[in-house]
C-alpha positions in Angstrom: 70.3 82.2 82.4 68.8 85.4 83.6 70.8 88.7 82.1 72.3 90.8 84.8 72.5 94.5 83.4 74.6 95.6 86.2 77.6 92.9 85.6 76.9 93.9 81.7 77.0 97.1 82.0 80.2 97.0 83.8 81.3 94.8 80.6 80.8 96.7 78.2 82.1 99.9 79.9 85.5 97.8 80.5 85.7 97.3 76.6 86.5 100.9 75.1 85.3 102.0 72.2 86.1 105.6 72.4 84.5 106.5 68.5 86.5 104.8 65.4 87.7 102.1 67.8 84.3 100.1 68.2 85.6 97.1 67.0 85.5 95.4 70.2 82.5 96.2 72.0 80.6 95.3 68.6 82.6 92.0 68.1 81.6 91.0 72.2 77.8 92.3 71.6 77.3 89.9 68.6 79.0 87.0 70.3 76.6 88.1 73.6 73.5 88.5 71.7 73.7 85.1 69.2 74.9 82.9 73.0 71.4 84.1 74.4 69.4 83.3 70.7 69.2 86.0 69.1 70.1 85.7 64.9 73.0 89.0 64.6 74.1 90.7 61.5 76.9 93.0 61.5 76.6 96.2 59.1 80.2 97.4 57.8 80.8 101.0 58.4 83.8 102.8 56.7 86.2 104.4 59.0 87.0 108.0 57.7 90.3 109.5 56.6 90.5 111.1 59.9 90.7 107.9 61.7 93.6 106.6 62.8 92.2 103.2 63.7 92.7 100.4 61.1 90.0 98.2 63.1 86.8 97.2 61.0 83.8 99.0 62.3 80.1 98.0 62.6 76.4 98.3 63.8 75.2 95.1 65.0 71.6 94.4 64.5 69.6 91.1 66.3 66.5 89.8 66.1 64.8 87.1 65.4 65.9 85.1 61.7 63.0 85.7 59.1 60.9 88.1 61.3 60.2 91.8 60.7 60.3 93.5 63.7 57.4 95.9 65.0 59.4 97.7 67.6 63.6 97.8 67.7 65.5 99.3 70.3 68.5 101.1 69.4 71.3 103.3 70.9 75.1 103.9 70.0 78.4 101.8 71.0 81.3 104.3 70.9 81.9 106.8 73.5 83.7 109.9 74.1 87.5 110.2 75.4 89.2 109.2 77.6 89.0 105.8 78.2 87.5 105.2 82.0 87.0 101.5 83.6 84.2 100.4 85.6 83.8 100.5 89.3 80.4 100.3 91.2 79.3 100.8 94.7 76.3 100.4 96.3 74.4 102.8 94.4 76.4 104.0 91.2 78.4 102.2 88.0 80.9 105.0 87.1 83.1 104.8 84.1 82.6 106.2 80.8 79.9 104.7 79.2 78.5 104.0 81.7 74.9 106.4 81.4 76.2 107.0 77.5 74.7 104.2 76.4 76.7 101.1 77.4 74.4 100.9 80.5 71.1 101.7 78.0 72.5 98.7 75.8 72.2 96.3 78.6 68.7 97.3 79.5 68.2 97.2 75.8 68.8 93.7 76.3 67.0 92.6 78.7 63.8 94.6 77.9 63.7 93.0 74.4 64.5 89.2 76.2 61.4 90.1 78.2 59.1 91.3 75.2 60.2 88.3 73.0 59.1 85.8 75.9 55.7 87.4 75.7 55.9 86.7 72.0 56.5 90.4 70.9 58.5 91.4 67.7 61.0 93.2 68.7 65.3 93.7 67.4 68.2 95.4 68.7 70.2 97.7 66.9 73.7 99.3 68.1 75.1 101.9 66.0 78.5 102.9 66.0 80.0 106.5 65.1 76.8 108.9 67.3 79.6 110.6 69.3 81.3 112.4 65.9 78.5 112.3 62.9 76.1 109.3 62.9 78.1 107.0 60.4 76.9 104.0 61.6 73.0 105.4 62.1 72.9 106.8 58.3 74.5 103.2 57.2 71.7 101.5 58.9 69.5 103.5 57.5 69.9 102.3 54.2 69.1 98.8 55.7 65.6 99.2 57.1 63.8 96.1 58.9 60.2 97.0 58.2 59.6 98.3 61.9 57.3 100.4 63.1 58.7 102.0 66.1 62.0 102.9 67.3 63.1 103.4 70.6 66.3 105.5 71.2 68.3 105.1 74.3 70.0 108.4 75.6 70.1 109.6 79.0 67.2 111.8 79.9 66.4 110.4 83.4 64.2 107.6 82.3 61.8 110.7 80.6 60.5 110.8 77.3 61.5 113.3 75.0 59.1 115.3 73.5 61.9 117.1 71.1 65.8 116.9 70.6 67.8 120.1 69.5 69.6 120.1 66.8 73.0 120.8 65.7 74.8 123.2 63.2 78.9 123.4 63.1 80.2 125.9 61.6 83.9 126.4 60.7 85.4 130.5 60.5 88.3 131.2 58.9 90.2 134.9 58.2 93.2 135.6 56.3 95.2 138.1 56.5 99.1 139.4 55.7 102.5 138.6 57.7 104.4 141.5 58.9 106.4 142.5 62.0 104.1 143.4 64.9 106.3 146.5 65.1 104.6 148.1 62.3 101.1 146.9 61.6 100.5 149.3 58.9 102.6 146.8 56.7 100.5 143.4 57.1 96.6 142.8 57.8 95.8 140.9 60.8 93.6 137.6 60.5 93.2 137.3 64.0 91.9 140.8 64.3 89.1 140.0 61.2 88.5 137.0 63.3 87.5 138.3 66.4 85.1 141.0 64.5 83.3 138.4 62.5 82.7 136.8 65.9 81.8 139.6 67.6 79.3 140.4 65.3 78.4 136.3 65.5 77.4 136.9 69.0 75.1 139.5 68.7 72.7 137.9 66.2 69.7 136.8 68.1 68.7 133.1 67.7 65.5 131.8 67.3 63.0 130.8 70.4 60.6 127.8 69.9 57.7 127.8 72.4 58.0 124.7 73.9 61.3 123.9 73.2 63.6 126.9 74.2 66.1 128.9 72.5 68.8 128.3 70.2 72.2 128.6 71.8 75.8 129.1 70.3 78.5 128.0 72.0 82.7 129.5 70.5 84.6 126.1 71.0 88.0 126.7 69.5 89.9 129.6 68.2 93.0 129.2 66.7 95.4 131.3 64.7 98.7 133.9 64.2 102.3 132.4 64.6 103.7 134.4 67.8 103.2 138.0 69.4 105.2 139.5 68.1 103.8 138.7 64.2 101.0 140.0 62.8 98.5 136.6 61.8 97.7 135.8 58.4 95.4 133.1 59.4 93.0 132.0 62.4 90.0 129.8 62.7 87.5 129.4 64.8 84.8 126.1 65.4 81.4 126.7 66.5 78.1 124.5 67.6 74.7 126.2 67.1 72.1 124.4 68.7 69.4 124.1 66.6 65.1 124.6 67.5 64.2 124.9 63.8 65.4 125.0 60.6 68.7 125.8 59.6 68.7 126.9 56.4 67.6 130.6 58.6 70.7 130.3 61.2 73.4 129.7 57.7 71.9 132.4 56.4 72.1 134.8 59.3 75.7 133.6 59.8 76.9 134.1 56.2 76.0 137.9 56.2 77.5 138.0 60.0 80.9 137.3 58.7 80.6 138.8 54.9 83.6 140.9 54.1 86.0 139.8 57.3 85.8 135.8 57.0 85.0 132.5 55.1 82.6 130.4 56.3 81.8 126.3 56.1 78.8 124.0 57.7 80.4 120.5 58.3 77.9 119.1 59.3 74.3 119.4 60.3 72.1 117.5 62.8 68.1 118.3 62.3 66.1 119.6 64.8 63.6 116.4 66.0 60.2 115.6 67.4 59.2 112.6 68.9 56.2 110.2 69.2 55.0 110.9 72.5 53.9 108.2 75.5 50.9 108.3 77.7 51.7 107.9 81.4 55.6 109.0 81.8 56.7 112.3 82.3 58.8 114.3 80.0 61.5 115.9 78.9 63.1 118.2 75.9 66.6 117.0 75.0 69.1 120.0 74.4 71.5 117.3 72.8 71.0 115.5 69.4 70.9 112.1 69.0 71.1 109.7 66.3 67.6 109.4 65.7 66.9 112.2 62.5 69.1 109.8 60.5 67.0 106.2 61.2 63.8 107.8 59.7 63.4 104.3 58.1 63.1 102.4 61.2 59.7 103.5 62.4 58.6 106.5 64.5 61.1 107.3 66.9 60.5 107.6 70.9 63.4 108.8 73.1 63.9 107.4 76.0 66.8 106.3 78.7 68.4 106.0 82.1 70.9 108.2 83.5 71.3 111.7 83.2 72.9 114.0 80.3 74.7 116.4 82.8 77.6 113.3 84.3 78.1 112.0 80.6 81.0 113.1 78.7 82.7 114.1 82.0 84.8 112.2 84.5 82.3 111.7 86.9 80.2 109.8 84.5 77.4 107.2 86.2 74.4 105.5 86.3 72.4 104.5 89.3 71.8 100.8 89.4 67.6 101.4 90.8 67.1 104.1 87.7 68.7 101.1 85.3 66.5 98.3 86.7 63.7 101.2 86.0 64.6 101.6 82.7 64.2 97.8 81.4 60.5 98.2 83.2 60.1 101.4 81.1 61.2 100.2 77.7 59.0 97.1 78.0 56.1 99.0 79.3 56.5 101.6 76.1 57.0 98.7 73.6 54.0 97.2 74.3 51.8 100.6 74.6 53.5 101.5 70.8 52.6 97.8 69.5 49.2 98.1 71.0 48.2 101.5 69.6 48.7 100.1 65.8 46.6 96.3 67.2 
């Protein structure tokens, strides 16, 4: 039966799978994908101590039983919150998911049905876990299928990407002494070291990368102090850098910034990317990061997918059902320009 990525799409949006509660959507992929003959392996991925989901967790990979792939498509399962079911009309599917990636998994799909009629290698994998830190991308990782190419699905308008940013968060924290706001002299305000080691945070100039863009830095969360009327002994604040190079530079940069006034810690980083670039489609440079820097052992990536960055993660989230159906022409047209060029 031919696949219909509009009724799937609508499918897999109606499942959530907000991130740490994937469960589901992987559970109805690999029943999907083994009822259209495909062989399916689930890869276990450890929910964190932060979760509060007791659910097992996994990527699901499918391809073909015995074969190494040349070229596997791959994008993530979980999605932001809240939860949002499908509706379509005549143009759009809205919910969340919908561009960010549910709708990229079903044209997934059915480009890799179409390339393994024409007796192409090709797999699927779906990753859970891209929405918080790449869990399920750096567990697959470890469990390479010999391909060549892989072909990330994100939305950026059915362009490819010549680049992703990276990503650098960055936790702030100043201490400080309890007293009564009535006489300051007697404590030493955290909140006050906080928003000087921020200030000065602001004023450092990020680095520029030709054909890229800047680096941007984006404040997300301050917290801190017990009430007005007490001077703070504590506050935070969480940041995002937005990474166009290295980041060993930016740490460095940020350590002095803060030196004397505040702590500083890098949960987590996200390297800056490059991709392998396509003849014939037009391009982009995606601002967002992605899961590909950690699925270095799954061939040289390409970035490419319908739907556009600016709806996702918002309520309005969408994809237009024409740039979809454009999408599955897309991915099967790049696959077989990748799997040509190595002939």
């Amino acid at each position: 039966m031919e696949l219909d990525p509009i009724q799937l799409t609508r499918r897999l949006v109606d499942i959530e799978s907000i991130t740490y509660n994937e469960g589901a959507v992987g559970a109805f992929l690999a029943e999907f994908l083994a009822g259209r003959g495909f062989a399916v392996e689930k890869m276990h991925v450890e929910q964190p101590t932060e979760s509060r989901s007791t659910s097992a967790r996994f990527n699901v990979f499918a391809g073909v039983s015995g074969e190494s792939p040349d070229v596997v498509f791959s994008t993530h399962m979980d999605t932001v919150p809240p939860f949002i079911p499908s509706s379509e009309d005549d143009e759009f599917i809205h919910g969340r998911g919908s561009c960010d990636a549910k709708g990229i998994i079903a044209a997934q799909i059915a480009a890799a049905e179409r390339l393994r009629e024409s007796g192409l290698r090709v797999g699927l994998l779906f990753v859970v876990g891209e929405e918080r830190d790449s869990a399920g991308a750096k567990v697959a990782n470890q469990h390479p299928r010999g391909s060549r190419f892989l072909i990330n699905g994100e939305p950026t308008d059915n362009r490819v990407a010549l680049a992703s940013k990276g990503a650098l968060r960055v936790r702030i924290r100043a201490t400080g002494k309890m007293a009564h706001s009535a006489y300051p002299e007697l404590g030493e305000s955290a909140t006050h070291k906080l928003v000087h080691a921020l200030e000065r945070v602001l004023a450092l100039p990020l680095p520029v990368t030709p054909d890229v863009g800047p680096g941007t830095l984006n404040i997300g969360t301050i917290t801190g102090g017990r009430a007005t009327n007490v001077i703070a002994d504590e506050a935070e604040a969480h940041l995002l850098v937005r990474l166009v190079g290295p980041a060993e530079p930016i740490r460095h940069a940020l350590e002095q910034a803060v030196e004397g006034l505040a702590t500083i810690e890098f949960p987590l980083e996200i390297p800056f990317k490059r991709f392998h670039p396509v003849v014939g489609l037009p391009t982009m440079i995606a601002a967002f990061t992605t899961d590909a820097p950690w699925l270095s052992e799954w061939g040289e990536p390409v970035l490419l997918g319908p739907g556009s960055i600016h709806v996702a993660h918002t309520p309005h989230e969408k994809l237009a059902k024409k740039e979809l159906f454009e999408s599955i022409d897309q991915y099967v047209a790049v696959a077989q320009q990748l799997v040509a060029s190595i002939g």
